[in-house]
C-alpha positions as CSV (number, residue, x, y, z in Angstrom):
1,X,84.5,66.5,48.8
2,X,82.2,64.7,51.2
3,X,82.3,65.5,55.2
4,X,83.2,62.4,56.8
5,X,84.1,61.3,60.7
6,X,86.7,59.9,61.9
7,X,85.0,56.8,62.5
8,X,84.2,56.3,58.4
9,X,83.4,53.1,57.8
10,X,85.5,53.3,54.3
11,X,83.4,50.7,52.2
12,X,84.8,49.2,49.1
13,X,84.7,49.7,45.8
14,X,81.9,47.4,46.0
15,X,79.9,48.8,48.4
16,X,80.7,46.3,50.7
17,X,82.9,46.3,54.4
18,X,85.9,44.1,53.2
19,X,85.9,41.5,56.3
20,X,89.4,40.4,57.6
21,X,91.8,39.3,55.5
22,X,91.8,35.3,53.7
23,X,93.9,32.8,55.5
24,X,97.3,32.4,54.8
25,X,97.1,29.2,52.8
26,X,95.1,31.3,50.1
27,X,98.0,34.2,49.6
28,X,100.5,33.8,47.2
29,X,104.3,34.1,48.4
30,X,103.4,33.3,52.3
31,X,105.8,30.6,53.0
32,X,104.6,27.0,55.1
33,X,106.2,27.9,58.1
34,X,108.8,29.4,60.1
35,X,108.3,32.9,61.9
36,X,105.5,33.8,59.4
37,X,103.0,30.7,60.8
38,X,100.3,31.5,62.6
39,X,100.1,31.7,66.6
40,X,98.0,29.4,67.9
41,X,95.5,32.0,68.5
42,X,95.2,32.3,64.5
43,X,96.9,36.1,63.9
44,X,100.4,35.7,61.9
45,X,103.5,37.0,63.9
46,X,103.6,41.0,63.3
47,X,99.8,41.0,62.0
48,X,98.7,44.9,63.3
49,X,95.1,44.0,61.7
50,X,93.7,41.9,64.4
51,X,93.3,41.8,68.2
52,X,92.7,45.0,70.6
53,X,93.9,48.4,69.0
54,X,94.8,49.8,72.0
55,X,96.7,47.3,73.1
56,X,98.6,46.5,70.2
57,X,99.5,49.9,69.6
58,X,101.1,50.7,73.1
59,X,103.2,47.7,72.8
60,X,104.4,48.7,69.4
61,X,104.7,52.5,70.6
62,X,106.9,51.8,73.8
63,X,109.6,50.2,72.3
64,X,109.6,52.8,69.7
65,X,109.6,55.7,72.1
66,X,112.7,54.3,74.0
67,X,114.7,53.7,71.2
68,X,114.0,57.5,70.1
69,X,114.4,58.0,74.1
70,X,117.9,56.5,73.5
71,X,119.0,57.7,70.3
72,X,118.2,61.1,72.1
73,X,120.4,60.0,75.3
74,X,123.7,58.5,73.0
75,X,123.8,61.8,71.0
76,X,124.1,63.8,74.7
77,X,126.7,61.6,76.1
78,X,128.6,61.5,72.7
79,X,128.8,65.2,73.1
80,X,130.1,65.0,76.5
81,X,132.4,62.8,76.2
82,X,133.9,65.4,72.8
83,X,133.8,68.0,74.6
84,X,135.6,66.9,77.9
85,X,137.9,64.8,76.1
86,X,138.7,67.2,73.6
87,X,136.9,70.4,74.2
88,X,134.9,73.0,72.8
89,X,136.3,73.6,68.8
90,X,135.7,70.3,68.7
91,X,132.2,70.3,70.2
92,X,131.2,73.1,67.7
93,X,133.0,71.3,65.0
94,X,130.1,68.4,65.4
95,X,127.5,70.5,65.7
96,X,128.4,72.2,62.2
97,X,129.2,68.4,61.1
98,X,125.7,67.2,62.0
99,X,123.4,70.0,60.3
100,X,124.9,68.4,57.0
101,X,124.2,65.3,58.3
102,X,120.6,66.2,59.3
103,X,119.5,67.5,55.7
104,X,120.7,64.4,54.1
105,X,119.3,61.8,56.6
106,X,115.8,63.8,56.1
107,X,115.7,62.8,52.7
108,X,116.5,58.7,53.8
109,X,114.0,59.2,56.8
110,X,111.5,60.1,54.1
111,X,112.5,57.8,51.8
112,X,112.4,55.2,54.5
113,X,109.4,55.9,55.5
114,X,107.6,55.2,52.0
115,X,109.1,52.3,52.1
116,X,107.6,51.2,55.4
117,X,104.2,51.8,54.5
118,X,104.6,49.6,51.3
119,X,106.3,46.7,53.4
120,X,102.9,47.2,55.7
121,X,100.3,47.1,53.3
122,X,101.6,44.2,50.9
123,X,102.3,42.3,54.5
124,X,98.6,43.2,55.7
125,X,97.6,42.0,52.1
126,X,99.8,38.6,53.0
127,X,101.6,39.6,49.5
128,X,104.4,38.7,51.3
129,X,106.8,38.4,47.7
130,X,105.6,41.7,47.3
131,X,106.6,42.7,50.6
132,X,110.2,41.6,50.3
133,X,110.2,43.3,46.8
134,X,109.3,46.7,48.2
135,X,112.2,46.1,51.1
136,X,114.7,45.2,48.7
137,X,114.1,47.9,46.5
138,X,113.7,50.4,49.5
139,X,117.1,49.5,50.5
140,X,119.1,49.0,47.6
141,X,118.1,52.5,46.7
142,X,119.0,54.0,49.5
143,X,122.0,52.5,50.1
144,X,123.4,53.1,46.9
145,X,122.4,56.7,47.4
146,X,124.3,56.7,50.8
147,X,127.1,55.4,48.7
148,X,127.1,58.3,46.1
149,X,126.4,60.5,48.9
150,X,129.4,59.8,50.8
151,X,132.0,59.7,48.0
152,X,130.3,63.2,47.0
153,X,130.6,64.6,50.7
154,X,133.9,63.0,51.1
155,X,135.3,65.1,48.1
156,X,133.4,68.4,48.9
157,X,133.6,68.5,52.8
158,X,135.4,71.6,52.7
159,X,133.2,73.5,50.4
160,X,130.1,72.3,52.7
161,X,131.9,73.8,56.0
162,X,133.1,76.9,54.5
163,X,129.2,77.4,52.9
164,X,128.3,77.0,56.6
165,X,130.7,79.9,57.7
166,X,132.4,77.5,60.1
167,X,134.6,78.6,62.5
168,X,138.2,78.5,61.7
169,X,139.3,76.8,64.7
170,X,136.9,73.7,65.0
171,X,137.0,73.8,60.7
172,X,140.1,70.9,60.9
173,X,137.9,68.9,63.2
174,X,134.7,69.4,61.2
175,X,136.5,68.0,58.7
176,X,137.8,65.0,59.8
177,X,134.3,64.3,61.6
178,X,132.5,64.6,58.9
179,X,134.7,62.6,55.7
180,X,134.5,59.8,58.5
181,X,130.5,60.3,58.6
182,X,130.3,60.7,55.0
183,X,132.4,57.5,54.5
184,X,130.6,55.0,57.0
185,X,127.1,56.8,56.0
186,X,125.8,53.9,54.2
187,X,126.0,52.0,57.6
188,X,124.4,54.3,59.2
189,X,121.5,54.1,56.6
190,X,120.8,50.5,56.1
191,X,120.7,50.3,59.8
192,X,117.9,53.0,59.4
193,X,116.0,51.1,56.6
194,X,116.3,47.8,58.3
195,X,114.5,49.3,61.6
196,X,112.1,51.1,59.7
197,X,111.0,48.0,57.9
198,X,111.0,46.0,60.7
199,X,108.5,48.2,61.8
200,X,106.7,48.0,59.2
201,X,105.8,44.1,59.7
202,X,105.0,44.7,63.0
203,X,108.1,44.3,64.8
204,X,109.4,47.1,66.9
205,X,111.0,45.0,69.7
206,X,113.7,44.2,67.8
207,X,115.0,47.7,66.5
208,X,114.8,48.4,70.3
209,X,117.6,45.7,71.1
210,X,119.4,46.5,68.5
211,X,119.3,50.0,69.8
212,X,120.7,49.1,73.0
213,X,123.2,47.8,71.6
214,X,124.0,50.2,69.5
215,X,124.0,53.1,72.2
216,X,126.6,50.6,74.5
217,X,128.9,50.2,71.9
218,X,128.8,54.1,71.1
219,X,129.0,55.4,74.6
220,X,131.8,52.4,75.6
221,X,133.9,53.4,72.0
222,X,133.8,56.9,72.1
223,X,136.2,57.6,74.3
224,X,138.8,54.9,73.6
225,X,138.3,55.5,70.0
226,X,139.3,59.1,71.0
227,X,141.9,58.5,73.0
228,X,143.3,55.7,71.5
229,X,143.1,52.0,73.2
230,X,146.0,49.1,73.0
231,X,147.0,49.3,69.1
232,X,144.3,51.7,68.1
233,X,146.2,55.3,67.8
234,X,144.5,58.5,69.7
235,X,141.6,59.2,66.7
236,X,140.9,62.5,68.3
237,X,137.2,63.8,67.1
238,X,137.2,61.1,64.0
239,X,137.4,58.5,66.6
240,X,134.1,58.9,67.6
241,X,132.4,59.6,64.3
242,X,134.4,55.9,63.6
243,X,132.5,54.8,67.0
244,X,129.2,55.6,66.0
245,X,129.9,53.7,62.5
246,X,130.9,50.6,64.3
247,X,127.9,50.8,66.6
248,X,125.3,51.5,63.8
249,X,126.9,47.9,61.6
250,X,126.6,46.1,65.1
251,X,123.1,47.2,65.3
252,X,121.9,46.6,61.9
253,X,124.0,43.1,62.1
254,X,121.7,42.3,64.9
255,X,118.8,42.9,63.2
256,X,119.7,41.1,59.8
257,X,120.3,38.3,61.9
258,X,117.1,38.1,63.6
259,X,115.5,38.7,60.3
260,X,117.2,35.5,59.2
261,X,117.0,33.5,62.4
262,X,113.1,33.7,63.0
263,X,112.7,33.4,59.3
264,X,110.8,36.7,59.0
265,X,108.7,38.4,56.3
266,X,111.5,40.6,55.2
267,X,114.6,37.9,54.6
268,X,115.8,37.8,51.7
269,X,117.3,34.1,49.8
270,X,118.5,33.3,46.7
271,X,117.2,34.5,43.6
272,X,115.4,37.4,46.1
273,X,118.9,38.8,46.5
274,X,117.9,40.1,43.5
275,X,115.2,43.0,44.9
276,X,118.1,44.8,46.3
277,X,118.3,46.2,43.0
278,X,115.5,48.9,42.4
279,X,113.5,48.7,39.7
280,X,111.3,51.1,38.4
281,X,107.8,50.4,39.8
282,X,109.3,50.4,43.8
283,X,111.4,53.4,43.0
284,X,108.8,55.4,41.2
285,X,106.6,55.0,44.4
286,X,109.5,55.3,46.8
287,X,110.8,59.1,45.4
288,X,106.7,60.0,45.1
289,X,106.1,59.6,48.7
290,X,109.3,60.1,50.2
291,X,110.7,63.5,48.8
292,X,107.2,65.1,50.8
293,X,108.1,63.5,53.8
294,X,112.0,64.1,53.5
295,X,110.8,68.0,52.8
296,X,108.5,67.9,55.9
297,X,111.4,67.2,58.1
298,X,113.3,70.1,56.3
299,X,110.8,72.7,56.2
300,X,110.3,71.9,60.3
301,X,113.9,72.2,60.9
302,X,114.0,75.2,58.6
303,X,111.4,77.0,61.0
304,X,114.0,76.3,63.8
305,X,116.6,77.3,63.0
306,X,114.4,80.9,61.9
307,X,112.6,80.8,65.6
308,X,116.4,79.9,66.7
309,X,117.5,83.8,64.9
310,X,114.4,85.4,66.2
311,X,115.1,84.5,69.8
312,X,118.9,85.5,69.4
313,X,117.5,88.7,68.9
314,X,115.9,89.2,72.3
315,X,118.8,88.9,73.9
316,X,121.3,86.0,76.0
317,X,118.8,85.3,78.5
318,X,116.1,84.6,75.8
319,X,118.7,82.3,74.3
320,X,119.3,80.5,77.0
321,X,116.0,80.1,78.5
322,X,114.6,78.7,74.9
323,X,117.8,76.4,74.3
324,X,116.7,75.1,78.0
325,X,113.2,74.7,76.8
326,X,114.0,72.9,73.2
327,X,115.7,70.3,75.9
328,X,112.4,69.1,77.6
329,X,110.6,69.7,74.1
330,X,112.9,67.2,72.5
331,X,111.2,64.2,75.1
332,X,108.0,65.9,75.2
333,X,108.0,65.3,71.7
334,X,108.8,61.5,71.7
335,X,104.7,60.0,72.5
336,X,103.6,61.6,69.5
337,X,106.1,60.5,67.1
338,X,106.4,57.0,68.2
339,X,102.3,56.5,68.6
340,X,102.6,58.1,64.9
341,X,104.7,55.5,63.3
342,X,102.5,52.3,65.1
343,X,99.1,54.1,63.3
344,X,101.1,54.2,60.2
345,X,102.3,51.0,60.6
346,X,98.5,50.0,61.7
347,X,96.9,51.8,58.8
348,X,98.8,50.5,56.6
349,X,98.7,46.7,57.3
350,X,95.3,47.3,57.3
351,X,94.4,49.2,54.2
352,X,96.2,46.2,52.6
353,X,93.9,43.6,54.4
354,X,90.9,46.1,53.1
355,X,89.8,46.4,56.5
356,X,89.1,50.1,56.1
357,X,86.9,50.0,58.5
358,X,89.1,49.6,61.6
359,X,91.1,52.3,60.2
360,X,89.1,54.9,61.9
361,X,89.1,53.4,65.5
362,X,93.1,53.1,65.1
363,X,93.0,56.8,64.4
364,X,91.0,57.9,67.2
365,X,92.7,55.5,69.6
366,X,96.2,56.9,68.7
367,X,94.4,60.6,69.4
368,X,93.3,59.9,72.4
369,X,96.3,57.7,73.3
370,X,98.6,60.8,72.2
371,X,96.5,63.5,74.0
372,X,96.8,61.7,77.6
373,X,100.6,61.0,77.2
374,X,101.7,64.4,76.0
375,X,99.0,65.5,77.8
376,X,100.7,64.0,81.0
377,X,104.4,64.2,80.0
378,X,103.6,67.9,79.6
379,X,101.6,68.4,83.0
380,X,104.7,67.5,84.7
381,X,107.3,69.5,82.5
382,X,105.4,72.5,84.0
383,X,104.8,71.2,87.5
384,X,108.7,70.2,87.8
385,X,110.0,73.1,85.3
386,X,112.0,74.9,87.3
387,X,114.3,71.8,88.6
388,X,114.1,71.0,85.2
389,X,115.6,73.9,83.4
390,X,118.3,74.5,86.7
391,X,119.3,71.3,85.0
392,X,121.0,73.1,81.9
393,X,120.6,76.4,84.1
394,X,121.8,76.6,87.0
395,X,120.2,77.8,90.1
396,X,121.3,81.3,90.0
397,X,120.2,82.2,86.0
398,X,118.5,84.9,85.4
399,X,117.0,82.7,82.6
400,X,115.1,80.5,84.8
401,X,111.8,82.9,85.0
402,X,111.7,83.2,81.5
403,X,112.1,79.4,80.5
404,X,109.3,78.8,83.0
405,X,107.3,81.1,81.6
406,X,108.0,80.0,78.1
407,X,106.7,76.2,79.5
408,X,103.6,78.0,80.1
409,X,102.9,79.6,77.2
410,X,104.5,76.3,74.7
411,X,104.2,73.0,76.3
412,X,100.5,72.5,76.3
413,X,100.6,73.3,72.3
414,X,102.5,70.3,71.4
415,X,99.6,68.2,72.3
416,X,98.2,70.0,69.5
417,X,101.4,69.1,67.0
418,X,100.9,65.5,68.1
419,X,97.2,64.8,66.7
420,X,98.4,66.4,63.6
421,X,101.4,64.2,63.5
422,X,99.1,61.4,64.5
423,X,96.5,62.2,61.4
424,X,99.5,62.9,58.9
425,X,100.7,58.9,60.0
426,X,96.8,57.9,59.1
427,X,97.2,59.6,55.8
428,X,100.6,58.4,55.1
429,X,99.4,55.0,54.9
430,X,97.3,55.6,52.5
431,X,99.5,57.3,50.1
432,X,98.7,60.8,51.4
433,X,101.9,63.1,51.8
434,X,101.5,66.5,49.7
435,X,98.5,68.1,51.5
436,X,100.7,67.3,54.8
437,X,103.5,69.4,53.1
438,X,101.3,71.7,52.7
439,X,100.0,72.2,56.1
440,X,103.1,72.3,58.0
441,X,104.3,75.2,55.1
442,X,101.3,76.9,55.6
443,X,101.3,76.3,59.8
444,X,105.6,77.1,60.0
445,X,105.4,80.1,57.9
446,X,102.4,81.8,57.2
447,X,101.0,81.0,60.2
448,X,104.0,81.0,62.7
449,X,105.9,83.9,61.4
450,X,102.7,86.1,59.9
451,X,101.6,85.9,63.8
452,X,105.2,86.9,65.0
453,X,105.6,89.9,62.6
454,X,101.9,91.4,63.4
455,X,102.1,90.9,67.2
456,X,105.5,91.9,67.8
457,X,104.8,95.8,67.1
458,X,102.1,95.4,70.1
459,X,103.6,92.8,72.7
460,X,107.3,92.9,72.0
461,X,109.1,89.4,72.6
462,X,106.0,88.2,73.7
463,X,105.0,87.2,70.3
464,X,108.4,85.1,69.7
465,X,106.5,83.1,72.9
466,X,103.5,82.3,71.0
467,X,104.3,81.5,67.6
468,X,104.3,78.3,69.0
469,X,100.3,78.4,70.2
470,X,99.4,80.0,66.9
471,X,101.3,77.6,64.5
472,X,100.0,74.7,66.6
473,X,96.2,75.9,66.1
474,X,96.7,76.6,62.6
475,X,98.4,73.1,62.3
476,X,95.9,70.8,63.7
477,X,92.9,73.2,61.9
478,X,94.3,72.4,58.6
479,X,94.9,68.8,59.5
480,X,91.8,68.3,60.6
481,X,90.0,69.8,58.0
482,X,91.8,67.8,55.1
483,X,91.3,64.4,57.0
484,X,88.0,64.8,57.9
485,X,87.2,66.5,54.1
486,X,89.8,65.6,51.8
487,X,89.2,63.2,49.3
488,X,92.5,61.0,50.0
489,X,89.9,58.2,51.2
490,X,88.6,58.1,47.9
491,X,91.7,56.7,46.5
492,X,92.1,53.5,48.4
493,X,91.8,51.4,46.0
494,X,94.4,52.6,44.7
495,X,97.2,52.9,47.9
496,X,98.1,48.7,47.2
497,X,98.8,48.0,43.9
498,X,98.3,44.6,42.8
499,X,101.6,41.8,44.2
């Protein structure tokens, strides 16, 4: 392994800098015209390889970040309206429902995420045939496993709820909420896939519309899907699994048909039809790089729901106050994430163009960009905490003190998370995902609960506290040290195979 910066120029098997990418006339499968013609300053609509980095990156993270902002948002007000309308079995009953639901959408969001980054790099390599191929496949797969997945959960719904010790009196309505998610779930996941791939071309506008839309005709549904509306019996807690199943096929119609209307990179005509069923070279790629990044997302939420049982154990106030806390966490999150996906989506377009060389200024500007918005975002979570947490609170809790003191000793270490999300995204791009794995192991257990178990004896619930610090450091150390010295550069040549 060579030490490197994270301004490497990245030269080519040549020796050469490859220069920008040959005009579209010269690509095979880019079509004469429609939405994929070129601008009349030259750059091809959803082309992430040209132009300022900075700027192109904010205007693909912003949309990005609200449509996380209101994914977050719908899934509050759905739980509002369940548990005023009908109450709190029922309100448990989804949260038992949607930890299923979790561990299977973290193996689409990986698998939807590999295919992302091969949409972006055959699209930055103007393989646009290629492009559509890796979609198709990307899709068909996963919706065909949504489909097996559904009839499975549909059948063993009650064996999932009593493995989760449900409760008996929400275990009715857990039921019926989740056969209804289980059933529509394959909505729910080509709506996923479509977005992602979107975003993978560039386009991050239009997952946000579709998003709006799809959190209108949730929040408007819910209840009249719950209490029943003209013809439409009272659903009860199925009603509004059925509403979020009508809002996700509204959203993802939306997007097919702006796929279709501006004639975009990722339509699909005709004989092409035909890429919706995988074959072997997509799929081979798709389950290599998206089982890590499905397990990522499993061995975070994992850690949670541990730090979740060491918390209980200090007590109700600790409970609350961190429940308070995971609140603001969940938007101070959002910058980091969303910057991550445009300098995946960057990365990638660009290690198809072979212009390795701007690779390292996307990286650095989506460090930067990541450390003054968290950076900001979490300045003011600690300036404003305590109105904040009286928010879920209440004036008079006694857990107020201790979720402000928690904001202290936590909030500034997600700045710290995000540059390691930030250099996992550069990675990703290239093909990259089990040293990531390994890191967030090694930082989430190790690291986070090694620190826990030898500070505990000498600072009590203090070392719950900061965990967080400790896992953070060891996070972004590890990161850091396999981007800057790993030898996943080396094998760029090989992240775009050929059309």
């Amino acid at each position: 392994m060579t030490e490197t910066s994270l301004e490497d120029t990245a030269p080519d098997d040549t020796g050469e800098t490859k220069g920008p990418p040959a005009p579209a006339h010269t690509r095979a499968g880019f079509p004469a015209g429609g939405a994929m013609a070129r601008t009349m300053g030259g750059a091809m609509r959803g082309d992430l390889t040209q132009g300022p980095i900075l700027k192109t990156m904010i205007a693909f993270t912003i949309p990005t970040m609200i449509s996380n902002l209101l994914q977050t948002v719908n899934g509050t007000v759905n739980s509002i309206w369940v548990g005023r309308l009908i109450g709190e079995s029922a309100l448990a009953a989804t949260a038992n429902a949607n930890v299923v639901m979790f561990l299977l959408f973290a193996a689409v969001f990986g698998f939807g995420m590999a295919t992302t980054v091969r949409v972006g790099q055959h699209f930055g390599a103007r393989s646009i045939d290629a492009a559509r191929r890796s979609f198709g496949a990307g899709v068909g797969f996963c919706a065909m496993l949504a489909l097996g997945t559904g009839v499975l959960g549909w059948l063993f719904s009650p064996a999932l709820l009593h493995a989760l010790s449900t409760p008996d009196a929400s275990r009715i309505e857990a039921l019926a909420y989740l056969r209804v998610i289980f059933i529509t779930m394959p909505l729910s996941t080509i709506s996923l896939m479509v977005a992602m791939g979107m975003r993978g071309v560039g386009d991050a506008r239009t997952p946000l519309h579709a998003m709006l839309l799809t959190v209108a005709i949730d929040i408007a549904l819910n209840p009249l899907l719950i209490r029943g509306i003209g013809p439409v019996p009272p659903l009860g807690i199925a009603g509004s699994a059925l509403s979020t199943a009508v809002a996700n096929f509204a959203g993802s119609a939306m997007m097919i048909w702006t796929i279709y209307r501006k004639d975009m990179a990722l339509r699909l005509r005709g004989a092409e039809l035909a890429y919706l069923i995988p074959r072997r070279a997509e799929i081979s790629y798709v389950l290599a790089k998206g089982l890590p990044m499905g397990a990522q997302m499993l061995l975070v939420s994992s850690a949670g729901v541990i730090m979740i049982g060491l918390v209980n154990r200090e007590g109700l106030d600790a409970a609350a106050a961190y429940g308070a806390s995971l609140q603001l966490w969940n938007y101070l999150q959002m910058p980091a994430f969303a910057l991550s996906s445009a300098v995946s989506a960057m990365v990638a377009q660009n290690v198809g163009a072979g212009n390795h060389t701007r690779v390292g200024r996307i990286t650095i500007t989506g460090v930067c960009s990541n450390l003054a918005l968290t950076g900001a975002l979490g300045l003011a979570i600690i300036a404003f905490s305590r109105p904040l947490l009286v928010l879920f609170l209440g004036s008079a809790s006694a857990a107020v003190p201790l979720a402000q003191h928690i904001q202290l000793v936590c909030t500034w270490s997600f700045a710290l998370i995000g540059i390691m999300v930030i250099l996992n995204g550069t990675m990703r791009a290239y093909g990259e995902v089990v040293w990531p794995l390994i890191v967030i192991f090694t930082a989430m257990y190790p690291a986070r609960l090694g620190f826990y178990f030898l500070a505990y004896p000498h600072i009590g619930a203090e070392a719950v506290w900061w965990t967080y610090p400790a896992g953070s450091a060891v996070s972004v150390s590890l990161t850091l040290l396999v981007y800057l010295r790993g030898g996943w550069r080396n094998r760029r040549h090989l992240a775009v195979p050929k059309g």
